[in-house]
C-alpha positions as CSV (number, residue, x, y, z in Angstrom):
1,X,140.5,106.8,184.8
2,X,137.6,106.8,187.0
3,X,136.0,103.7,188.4
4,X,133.0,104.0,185.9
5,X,135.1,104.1,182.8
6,X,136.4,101.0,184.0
7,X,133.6,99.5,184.4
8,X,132.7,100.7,181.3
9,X,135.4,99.4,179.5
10,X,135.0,95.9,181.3
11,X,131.4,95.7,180.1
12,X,132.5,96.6,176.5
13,X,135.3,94.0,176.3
14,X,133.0,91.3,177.9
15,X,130.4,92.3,174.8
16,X,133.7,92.2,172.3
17,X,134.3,88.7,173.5
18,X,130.8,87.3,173.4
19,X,130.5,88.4,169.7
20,X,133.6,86.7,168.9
21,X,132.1,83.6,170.3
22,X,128.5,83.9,168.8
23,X,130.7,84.6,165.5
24,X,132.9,81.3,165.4
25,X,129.5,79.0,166.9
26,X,127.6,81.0,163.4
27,X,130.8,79.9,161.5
28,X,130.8,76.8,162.3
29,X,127.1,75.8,161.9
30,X,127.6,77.4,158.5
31,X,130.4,75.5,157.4
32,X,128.7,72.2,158.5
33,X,125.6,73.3,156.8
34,X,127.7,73.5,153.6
35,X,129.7,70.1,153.8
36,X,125.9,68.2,153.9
């Protein structure tokens, strides 16, 4: 594995992970939009 592919692969997990989080915040705000 060469030190780009790493950092490739860093990159994409970081981007995995902040969709994650933007999905549970959007979850969230949804579900307390619907229990008004």
């Amino acid at each position: 594995m060469t030190s780009s592919d790493w950092i490739k692969s860093i990159k994409g997990s970081k981007q995995q992970l902040l969709l994650e989080i933007i999905l549970q915040k959007m979850d969230v705000l949804l579900h307390d939009e619907l229990c008004k």
